[in-house]
py3Dmol code that shows the C-alpha trace and the ligand (Angstrom):
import py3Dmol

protein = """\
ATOM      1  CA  UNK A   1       0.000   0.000   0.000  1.00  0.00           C
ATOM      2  CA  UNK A   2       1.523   3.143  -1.276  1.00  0.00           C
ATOM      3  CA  UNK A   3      -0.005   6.840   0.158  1.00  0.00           C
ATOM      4  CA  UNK A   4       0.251   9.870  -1.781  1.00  0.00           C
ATOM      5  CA  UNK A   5       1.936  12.253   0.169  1.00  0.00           C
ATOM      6  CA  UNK A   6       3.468  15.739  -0.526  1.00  0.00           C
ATOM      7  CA  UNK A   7       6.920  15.939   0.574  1.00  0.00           C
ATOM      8  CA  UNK A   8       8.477  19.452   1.224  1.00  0.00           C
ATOM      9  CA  UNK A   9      12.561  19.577   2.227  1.00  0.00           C
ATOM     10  CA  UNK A  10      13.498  21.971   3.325  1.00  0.00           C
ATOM     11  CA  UNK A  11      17.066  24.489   2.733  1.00  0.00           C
ATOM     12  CA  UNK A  12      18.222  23.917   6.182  1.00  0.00           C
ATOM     13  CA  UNK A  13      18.584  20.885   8.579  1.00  0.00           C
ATOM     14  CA  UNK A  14      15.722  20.597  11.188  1.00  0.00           C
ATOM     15  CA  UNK A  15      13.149  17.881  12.273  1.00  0.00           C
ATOM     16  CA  UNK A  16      10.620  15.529  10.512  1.00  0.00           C
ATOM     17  CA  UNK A  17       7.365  16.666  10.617  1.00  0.00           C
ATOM     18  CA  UNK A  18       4.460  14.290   9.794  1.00  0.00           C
ATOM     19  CA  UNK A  19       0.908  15.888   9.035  1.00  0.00           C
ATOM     20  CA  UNK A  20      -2.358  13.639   8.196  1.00  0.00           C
ATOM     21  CA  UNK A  21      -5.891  14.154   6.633  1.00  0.00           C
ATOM     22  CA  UNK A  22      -8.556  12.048   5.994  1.00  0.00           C
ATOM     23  CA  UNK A  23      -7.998   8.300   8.249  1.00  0.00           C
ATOM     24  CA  UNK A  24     -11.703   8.975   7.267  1.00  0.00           C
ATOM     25  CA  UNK A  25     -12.900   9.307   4.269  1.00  0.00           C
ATOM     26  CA  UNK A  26     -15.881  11.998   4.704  1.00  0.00           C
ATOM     27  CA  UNK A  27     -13.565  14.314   6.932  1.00  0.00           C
ATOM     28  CA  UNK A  28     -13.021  17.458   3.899  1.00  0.00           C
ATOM     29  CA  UNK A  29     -11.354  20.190   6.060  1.00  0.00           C
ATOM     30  CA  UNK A  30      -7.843  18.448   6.817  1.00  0.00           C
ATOM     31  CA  UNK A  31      -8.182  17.661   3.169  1.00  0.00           C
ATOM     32  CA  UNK A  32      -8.429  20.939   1.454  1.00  0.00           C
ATOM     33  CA  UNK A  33      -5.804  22.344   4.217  1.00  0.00           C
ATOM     34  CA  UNK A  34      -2.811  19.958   3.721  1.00  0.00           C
ATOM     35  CA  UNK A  35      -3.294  20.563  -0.338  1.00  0.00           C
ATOM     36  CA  UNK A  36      -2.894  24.559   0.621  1.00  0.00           C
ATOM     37  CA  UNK A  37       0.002  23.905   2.844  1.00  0.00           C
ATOM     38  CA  UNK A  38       1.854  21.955   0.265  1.00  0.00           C
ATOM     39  CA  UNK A  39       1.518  24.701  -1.919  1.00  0.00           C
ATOM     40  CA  UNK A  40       2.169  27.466   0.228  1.00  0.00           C
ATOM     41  CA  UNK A  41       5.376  25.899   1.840  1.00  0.00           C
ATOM     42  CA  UNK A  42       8.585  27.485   0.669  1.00  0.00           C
ATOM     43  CA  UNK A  43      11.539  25.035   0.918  1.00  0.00           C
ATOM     44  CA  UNK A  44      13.900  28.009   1.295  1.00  0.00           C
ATOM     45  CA  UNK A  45      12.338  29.243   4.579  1.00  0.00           C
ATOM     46  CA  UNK A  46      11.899  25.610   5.943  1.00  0.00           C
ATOM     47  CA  UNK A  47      14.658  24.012   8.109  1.00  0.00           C
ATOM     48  CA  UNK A  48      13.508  20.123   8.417  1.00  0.00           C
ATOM     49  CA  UNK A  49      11.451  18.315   6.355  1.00  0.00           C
ATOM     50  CA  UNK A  50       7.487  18.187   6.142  1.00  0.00           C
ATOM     51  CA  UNK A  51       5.383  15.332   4.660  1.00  0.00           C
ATOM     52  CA  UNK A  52       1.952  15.791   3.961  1.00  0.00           C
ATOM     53  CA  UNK A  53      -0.357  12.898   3.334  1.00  0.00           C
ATOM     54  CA  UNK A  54      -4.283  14.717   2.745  1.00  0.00           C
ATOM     55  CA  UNK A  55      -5.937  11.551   2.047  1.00  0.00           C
ATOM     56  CA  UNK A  56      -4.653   8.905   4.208  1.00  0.00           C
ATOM     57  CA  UNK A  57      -7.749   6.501   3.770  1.00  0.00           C
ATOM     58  CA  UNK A  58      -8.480   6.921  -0.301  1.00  0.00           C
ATOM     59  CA  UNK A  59     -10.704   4.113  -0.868  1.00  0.00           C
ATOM     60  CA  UNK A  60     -12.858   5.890   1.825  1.00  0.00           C
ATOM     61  CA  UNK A  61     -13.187   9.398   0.410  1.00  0.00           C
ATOM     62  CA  UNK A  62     -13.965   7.430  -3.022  1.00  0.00           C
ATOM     63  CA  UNK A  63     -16.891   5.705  -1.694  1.00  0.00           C
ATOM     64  CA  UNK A  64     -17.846   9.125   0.231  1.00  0.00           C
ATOM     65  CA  UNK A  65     -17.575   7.536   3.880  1.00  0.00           C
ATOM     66  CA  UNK A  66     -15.905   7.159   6.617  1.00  0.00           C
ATOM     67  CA  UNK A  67     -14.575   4.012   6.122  1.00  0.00           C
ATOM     68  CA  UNK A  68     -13.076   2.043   2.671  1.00  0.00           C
ATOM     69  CA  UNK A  69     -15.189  -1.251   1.879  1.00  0.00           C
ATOM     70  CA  UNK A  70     -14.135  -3.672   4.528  1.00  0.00           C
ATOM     71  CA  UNK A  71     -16.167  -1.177   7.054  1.00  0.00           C
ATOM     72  CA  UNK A  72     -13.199  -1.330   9.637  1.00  0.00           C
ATOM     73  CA  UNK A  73     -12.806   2.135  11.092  1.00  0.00           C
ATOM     74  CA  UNK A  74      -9.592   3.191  10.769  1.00  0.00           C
ATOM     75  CA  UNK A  75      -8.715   4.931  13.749  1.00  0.00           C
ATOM     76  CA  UNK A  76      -9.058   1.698  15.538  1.00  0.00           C
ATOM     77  CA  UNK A  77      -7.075  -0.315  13.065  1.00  0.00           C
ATOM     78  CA  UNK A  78      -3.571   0.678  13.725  1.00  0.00           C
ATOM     79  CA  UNK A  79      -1.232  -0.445  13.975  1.00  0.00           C
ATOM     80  CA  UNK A  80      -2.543  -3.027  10.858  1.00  0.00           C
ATOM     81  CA  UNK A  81      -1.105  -5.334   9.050  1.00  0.00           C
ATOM     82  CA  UNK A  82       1.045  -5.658   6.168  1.00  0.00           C
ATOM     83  CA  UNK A  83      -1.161  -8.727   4.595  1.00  0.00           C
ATOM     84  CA  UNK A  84      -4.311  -7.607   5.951  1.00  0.00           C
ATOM     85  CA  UNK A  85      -8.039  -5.673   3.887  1.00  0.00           C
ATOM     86  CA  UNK A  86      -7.725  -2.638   2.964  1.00  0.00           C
ATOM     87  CA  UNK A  87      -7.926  -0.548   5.929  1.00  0.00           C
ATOM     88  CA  UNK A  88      -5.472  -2.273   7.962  1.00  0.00           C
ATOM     89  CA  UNK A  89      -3.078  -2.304   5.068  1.00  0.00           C
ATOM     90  CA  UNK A  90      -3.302   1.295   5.130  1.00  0.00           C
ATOM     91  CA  UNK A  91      -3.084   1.616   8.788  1.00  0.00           C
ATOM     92  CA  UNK A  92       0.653  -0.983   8.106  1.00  0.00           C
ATOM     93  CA  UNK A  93       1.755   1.756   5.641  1.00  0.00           C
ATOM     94  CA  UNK A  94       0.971   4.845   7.538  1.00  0.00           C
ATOM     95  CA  UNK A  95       2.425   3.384  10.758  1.00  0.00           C
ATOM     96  CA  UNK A  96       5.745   3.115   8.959  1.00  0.00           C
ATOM     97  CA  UNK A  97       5.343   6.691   8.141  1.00  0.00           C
ATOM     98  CA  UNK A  98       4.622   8.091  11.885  1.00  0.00           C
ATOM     99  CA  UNK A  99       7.572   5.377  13.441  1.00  0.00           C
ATOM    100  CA  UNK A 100       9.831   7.888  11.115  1.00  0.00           C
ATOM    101  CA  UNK A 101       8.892  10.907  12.248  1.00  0.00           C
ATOM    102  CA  UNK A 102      10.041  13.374  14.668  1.00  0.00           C
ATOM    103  CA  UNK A 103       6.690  14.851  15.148  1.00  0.00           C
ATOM    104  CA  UNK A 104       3.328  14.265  14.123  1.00  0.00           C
ATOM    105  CA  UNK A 105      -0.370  16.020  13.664  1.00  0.00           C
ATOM    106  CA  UNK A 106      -3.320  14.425  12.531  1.00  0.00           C
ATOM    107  CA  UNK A 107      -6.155  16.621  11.580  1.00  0.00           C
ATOM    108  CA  UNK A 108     -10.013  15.280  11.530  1.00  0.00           C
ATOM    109  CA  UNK A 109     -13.408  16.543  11.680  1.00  0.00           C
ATOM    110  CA  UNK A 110     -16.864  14.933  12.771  1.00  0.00           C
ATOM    111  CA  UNK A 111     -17.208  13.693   9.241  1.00  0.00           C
ATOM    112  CA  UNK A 112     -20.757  12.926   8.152  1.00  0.00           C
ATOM    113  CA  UNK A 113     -22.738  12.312  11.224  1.00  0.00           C
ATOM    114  CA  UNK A 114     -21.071  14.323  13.861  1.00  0.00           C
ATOM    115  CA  UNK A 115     -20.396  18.117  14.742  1.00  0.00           C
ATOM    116  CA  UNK A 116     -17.101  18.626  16.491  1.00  0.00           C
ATOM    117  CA  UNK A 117     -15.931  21.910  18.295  1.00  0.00           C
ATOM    118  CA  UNK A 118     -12.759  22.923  17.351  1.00  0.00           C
ATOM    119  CA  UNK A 119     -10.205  21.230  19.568  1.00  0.00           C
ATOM    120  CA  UNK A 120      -6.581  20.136  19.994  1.00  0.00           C
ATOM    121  CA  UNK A 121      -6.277  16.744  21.414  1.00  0.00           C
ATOM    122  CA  UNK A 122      -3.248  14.044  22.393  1.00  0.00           C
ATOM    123  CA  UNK A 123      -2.638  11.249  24.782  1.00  0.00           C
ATOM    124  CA  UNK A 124      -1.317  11.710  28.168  1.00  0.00           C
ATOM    125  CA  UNK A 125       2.012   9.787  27.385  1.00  0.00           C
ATOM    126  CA  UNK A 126       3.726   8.589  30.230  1.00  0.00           C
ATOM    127  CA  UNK A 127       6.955   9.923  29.602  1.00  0.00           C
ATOM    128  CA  UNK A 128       7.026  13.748  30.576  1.00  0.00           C
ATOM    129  CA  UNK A 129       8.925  15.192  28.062  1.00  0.00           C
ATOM    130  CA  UNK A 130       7.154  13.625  25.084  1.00  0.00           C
ATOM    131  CA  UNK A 131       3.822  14.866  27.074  1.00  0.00           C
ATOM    132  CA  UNK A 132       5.052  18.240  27.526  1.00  0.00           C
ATOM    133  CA  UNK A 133       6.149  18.550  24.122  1.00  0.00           C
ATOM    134  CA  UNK A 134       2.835  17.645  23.181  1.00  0.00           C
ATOM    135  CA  UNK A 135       1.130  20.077  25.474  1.00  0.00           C
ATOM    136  CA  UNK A 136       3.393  22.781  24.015  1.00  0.00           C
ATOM    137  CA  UNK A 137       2.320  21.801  20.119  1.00  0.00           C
ATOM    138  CA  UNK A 138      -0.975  21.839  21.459  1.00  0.00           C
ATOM    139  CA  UNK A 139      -1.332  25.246  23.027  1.00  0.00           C
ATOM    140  CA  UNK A 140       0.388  26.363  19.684  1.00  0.00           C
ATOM    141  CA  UNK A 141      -1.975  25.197  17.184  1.00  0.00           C
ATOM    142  CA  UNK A 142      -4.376  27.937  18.277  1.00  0.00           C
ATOM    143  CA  UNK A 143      -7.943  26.658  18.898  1.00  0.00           C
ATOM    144  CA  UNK A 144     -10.404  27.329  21.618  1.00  0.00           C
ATOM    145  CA  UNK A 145     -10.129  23.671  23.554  1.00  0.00           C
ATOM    146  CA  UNK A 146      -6.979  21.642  24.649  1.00  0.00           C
ATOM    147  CA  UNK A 147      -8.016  17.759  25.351  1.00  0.00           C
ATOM    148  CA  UNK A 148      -5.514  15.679  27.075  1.00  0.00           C
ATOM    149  CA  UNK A 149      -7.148  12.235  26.913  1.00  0.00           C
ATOM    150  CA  UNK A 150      -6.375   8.560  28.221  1.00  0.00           C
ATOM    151  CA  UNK A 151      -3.011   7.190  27.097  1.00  0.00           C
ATOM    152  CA  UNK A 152      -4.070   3.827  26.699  1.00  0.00           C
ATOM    153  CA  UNK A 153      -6.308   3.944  24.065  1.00  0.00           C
ATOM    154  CA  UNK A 154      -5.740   1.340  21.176  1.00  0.00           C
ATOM    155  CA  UNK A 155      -5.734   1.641  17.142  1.00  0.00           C
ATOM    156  CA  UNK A 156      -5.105   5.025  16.871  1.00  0.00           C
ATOM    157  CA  UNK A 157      -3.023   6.706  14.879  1.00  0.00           C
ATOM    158  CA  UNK A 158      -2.034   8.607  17.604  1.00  0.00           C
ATOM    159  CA  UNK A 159      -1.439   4.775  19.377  1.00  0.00           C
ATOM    160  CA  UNK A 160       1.270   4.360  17.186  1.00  0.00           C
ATOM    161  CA  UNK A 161       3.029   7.476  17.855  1.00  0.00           C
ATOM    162  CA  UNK A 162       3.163   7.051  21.726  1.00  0.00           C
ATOM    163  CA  UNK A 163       4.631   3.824  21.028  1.00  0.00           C
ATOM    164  CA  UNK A 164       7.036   4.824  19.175  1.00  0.00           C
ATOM    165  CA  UNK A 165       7.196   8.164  21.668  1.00  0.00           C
ATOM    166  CA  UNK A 166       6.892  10.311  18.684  1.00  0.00           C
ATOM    167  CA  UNK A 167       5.079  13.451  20.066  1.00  0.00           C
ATOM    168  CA  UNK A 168       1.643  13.619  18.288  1.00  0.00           C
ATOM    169  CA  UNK A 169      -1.783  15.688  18.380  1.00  0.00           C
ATOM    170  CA  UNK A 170      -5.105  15.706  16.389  1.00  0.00           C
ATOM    171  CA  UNK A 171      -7.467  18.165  16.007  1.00  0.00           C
ATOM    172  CA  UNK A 172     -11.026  18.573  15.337  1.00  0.00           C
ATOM    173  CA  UNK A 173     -12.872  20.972  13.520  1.00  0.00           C
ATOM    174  CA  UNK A 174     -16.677  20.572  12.763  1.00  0.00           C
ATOM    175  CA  UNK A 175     -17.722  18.368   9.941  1.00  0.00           C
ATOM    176  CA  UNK A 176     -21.620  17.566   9.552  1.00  0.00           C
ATOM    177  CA  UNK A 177     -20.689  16.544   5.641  1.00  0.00           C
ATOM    178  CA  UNK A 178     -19.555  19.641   4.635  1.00  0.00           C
ATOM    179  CA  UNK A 179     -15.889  21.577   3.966  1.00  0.00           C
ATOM    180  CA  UNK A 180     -15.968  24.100   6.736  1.00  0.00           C
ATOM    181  CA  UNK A 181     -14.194  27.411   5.406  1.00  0.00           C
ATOM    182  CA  UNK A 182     -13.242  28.694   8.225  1.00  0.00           C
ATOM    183  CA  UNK A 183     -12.189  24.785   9.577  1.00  0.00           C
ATOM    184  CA  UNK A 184      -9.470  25.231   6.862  1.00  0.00           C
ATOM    185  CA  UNK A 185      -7.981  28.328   7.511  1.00  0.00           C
ATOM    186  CA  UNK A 186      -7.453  27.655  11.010  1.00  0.00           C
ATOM    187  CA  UNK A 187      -5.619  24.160   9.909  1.00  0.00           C
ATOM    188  CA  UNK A 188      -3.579  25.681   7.845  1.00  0.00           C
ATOM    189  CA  UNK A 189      -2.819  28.447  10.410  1.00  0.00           C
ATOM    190  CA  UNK A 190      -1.872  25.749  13.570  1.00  0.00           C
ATOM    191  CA  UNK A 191       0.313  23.607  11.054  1.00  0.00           C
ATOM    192  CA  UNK A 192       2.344  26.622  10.438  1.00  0.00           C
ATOM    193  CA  UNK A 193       1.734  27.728  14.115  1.00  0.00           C
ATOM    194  CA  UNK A 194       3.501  24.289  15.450  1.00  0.00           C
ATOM    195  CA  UNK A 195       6.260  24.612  12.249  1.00  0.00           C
ATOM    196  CA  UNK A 196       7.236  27.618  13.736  1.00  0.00           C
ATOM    197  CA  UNK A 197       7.335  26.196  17.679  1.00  0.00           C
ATOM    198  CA  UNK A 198       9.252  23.491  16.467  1.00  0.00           C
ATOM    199  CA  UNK A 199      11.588  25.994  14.443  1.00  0.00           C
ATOM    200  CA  UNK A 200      10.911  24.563  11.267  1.00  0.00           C
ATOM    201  CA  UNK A 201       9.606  28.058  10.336  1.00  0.00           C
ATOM    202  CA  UNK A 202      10.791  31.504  11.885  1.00  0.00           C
ATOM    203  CA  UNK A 203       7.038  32.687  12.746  1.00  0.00           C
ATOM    204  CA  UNK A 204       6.337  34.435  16.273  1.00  0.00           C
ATOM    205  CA  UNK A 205       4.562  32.485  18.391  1.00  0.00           C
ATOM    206  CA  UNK A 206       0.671  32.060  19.442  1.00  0.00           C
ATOM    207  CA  UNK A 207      -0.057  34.736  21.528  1.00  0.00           C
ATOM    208  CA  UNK A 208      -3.514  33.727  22.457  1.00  0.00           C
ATOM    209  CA  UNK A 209      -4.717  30.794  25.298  1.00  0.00           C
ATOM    210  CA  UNK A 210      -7.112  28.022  25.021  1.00  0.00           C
ATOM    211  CA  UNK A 211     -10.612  28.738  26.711  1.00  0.00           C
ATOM    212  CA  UNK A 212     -10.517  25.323  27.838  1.00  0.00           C
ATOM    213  CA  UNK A 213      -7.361  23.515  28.877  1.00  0.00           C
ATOM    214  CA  UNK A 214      -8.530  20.032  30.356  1.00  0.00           C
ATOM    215  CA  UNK A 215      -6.187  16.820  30.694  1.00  0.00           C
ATOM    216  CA  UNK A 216      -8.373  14.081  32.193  1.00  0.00           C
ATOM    217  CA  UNK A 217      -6.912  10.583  32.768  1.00  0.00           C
ATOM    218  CA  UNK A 218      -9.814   8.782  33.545  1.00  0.00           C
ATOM    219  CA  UNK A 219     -10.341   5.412  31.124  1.00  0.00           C
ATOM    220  CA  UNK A 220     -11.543   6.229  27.799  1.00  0.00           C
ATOM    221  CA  UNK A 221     -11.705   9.750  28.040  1.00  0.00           C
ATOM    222  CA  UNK A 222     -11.348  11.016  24.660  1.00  0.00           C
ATOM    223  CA  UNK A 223     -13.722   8.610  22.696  1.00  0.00           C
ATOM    224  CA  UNK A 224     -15.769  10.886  20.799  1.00  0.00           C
ATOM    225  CA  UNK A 225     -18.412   8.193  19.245  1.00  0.00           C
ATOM    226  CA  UNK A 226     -19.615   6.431  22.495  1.00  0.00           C
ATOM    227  CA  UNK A 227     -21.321   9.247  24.738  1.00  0.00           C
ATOM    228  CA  UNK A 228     -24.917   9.101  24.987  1.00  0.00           C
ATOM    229  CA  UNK A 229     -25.479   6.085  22.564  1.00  0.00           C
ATOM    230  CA  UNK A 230     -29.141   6.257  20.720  1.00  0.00           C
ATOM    231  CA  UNK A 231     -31.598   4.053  23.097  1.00  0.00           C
ATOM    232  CA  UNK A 232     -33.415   3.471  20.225  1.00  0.00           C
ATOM    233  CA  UNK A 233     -33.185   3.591  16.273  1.00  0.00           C
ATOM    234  CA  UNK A 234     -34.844   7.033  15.241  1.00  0.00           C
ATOM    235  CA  UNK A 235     -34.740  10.742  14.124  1.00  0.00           C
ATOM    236  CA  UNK A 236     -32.534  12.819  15.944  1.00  0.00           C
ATOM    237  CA  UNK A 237     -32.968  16.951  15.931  1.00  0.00           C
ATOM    238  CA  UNK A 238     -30.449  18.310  18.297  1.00  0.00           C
ATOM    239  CA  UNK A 239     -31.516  21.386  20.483  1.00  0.00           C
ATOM    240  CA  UNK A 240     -28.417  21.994  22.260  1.00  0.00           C
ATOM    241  CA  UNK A 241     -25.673  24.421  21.552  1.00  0.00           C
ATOM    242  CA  UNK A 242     -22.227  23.294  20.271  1.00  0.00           C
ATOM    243  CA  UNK A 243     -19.371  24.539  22.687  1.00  0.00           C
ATOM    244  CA  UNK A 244     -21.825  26.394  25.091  1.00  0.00           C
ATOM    245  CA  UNK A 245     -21.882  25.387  29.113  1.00  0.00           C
ATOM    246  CA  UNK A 246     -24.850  22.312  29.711  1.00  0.00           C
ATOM    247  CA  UNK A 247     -25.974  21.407  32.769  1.00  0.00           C
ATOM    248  CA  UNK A 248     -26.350  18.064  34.323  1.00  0.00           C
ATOM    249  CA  UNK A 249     -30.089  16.530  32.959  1.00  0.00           C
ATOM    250  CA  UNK A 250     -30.418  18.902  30.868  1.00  0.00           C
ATOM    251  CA  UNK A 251     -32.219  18.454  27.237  1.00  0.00           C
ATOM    252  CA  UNK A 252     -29.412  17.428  24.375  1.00  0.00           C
ATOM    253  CA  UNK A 253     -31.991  16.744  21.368  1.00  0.00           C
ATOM    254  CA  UNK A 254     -35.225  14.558  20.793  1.00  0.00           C
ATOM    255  CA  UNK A 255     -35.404  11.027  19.163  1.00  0.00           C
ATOM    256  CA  UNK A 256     -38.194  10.712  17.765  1.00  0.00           C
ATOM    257  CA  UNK A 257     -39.519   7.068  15.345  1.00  0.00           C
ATOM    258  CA  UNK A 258     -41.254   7.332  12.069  1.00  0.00           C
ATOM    259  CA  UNK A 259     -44.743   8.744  13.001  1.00  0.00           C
ATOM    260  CA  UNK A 260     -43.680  11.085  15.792  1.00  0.00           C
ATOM    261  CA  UNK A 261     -45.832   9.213  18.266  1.00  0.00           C
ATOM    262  CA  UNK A 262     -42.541   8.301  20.538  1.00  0.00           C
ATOM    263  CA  UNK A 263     -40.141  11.032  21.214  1.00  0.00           C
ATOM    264  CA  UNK A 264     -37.181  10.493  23.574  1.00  0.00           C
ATOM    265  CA  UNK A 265     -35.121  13.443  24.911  1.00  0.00           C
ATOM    266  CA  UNK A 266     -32.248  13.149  25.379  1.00  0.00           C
ATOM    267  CA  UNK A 267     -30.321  14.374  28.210  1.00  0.00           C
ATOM    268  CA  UNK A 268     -26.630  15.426  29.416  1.00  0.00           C
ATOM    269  CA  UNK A 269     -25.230  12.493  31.482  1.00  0.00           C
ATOM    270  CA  UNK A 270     -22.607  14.867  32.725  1.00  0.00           C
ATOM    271  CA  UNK A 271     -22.178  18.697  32.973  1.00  0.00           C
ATOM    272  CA  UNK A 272     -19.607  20.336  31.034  1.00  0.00           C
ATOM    273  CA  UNK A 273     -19.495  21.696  27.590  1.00  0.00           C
ATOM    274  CA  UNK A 274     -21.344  20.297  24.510  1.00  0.00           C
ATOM    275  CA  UNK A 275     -18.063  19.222  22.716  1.00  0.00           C
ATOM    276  CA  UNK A 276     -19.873  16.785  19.920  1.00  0.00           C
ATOM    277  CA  UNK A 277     -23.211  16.516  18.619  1.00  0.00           C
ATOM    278  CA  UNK A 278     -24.828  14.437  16.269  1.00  0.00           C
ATOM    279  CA  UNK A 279     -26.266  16.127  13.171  1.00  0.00           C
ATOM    280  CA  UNK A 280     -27.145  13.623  10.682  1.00  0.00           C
ATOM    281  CA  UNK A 281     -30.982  12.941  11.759  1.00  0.00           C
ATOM    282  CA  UNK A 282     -30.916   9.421  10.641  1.00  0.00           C
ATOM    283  CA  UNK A 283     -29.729   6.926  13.723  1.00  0.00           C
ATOM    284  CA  UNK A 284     -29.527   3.580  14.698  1.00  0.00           C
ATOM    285  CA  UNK A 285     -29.525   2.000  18.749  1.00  0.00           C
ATOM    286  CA  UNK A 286     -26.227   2.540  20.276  1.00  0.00           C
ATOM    287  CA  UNK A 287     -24.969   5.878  17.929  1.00  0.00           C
ATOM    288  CA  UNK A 288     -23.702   8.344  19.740  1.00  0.00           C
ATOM    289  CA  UNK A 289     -25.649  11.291  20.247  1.00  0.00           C
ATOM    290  CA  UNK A 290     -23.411  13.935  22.095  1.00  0.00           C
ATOM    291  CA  UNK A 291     -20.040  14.335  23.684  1.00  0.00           C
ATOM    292  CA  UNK A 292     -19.786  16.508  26.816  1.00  0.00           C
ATOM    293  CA  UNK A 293     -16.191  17.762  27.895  1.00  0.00           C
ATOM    294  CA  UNK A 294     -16.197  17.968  31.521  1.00  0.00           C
ATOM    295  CA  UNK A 295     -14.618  20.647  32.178  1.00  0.00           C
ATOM    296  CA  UNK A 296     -14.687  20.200  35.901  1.00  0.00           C
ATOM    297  CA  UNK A 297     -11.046  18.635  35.351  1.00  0.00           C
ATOM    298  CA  UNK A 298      -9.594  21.511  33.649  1.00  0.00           C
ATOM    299  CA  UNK A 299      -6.909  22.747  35.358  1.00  0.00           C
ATOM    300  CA  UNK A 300      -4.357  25.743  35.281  1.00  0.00           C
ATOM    301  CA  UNK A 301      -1.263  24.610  33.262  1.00  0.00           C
TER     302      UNK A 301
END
"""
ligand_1 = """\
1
ZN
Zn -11.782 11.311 11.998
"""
view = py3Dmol.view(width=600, height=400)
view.addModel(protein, "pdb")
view.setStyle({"model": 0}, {"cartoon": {"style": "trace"}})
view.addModel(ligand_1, "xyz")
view.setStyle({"model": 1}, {"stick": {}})
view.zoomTo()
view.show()
């Protein structure tokens, strides 16, 4: 399995830096900003190298989903295997690819179904200067939320990475289907925001903070597609408020079934902020609904 990438060396000597789009195929954002950064990057004001792959998972975008035709998701396929479908033979290839590199980003959205507010994200690794570098490559990417999540989580890209203790974030910007223009220009902005924190790029650094810095620890913290899971198949019309404050029990959406004669709300298990919501009306038992971020564990760092 070969993956198109853009590779952009740089005049001086400086690190490897590793930047990924589309380990699902209906995520357009990363997409459209790793084409812009290719062309925008000058190899005489680069020191280091930068490789750009904007459609990790092909056979995915092709068929205009998520996943490519064996249905395996592929942010828990990794590490793969070399013999394996599709998706896990992709996963094998871009594995190789992160083992290499000095640092890493890899940029998603909510794709189809979901809404995402714009965060930063990485693993809590376990050894302090790899977290700490990530923390730093985090503030400097510039969005509103920084997500420190649960280090063991498997079949990640981002699995891979700490592994290998290659310092590594993702980020998140929107989705709901579409190609969100505003979602690009601020990917394209914290790619060249960590180049220059890494001093692959003389650029001043981010001046601004996070509104929300949160690292929480607890298991599975950072899953984005398992809070509130659908109790029932249905419609679902979301009524609250991406990125605004929710209280605890308060109303998320309605599910309603075919004739409107059962409707469900749906309400925050937690109180926090409404990180994720579902926006694609059509759902089946067990789809997530909503992701709060509790921001009770944020903490001054
Ligand atoms: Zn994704």
């Amino acid at each position: 399995m070969k993956l198109q990438s853009l590779e952009i060396a740089g005049a001086e000597e400086g690190p490897q830096l590793l930047i990924t789009g589309g380990v699902h195929g209906d995520e357009f954002a990363p997409m459209v900003a790793l084409r812009r950064l290719g062309r925008q990057l000058e190899p005489g004001k680069l020191s280091g190298r930068v490789t750009l792959i904007p459609v990790v998972n092909e056979p995915a975008f092709l068929r205009g989903c998520r996943t490519a035709e064996d249905g395996l998701d592929l942010a828990r396929t990794f590490p793969g295997r070399g013999d394996g479908t599709v998706s896990e033979r992709i996963a094998w290839a871009l594995s190789e690819r992160i083992r290499s590199a000095d640092y890493y980003i890899d940029l998603h959205s909510g794709g189809t179904t979901l809404t995402i507010c714009p965060l930063v994200g990485y693993m809590l690794h376990h050894e302090e200067a790899v977290r700490r570098a990530q923390q730093r490559m985090a503030r400097a990417f510039g969005l509103p939320i920084v997500w420190g999540t649960d280090p063991r989580l498997a079949g990640r890209s981002l699995s891979v990475a700490r592994d290998a203790g290659v310092p590594a974030i993702y980020a998140e910007y929107l989705g709901g289907g579409r190609c969100d223009a505003a979602g690009v220009e601020a990917y394209v902005a914290g790619c060249l925001n960590v180049m220059g924190l890494l001093g692959l790029l003389d650029r001043p650094p981010v001046a601004t903070e996070p509104r929300y810095f949160v690292e929480d620890d607890r298991p599975e913290s950072g899953h984005l597609q398992r809070g509130h899971p659908a109790p029932a198949d249905g419609f679902f019309e979301p009524c609250a408020t991406l990125g605004e404050p929710i209280a605890l029990g308060a109303p998320l959406g309605t599910l309603e079934d075919s004739l409107g004669s059962e409707s469900i709300t749906i309400r925050a298990a937690q109180k926090g902020i409404v990180l994720a919501l579902r926006t694609f009306p059509s759902v089946r038992q067990g789809d997530s609904l909503a992701v709060i971020l509790e921001t009770d564990w944020a903490r001054d760092a």
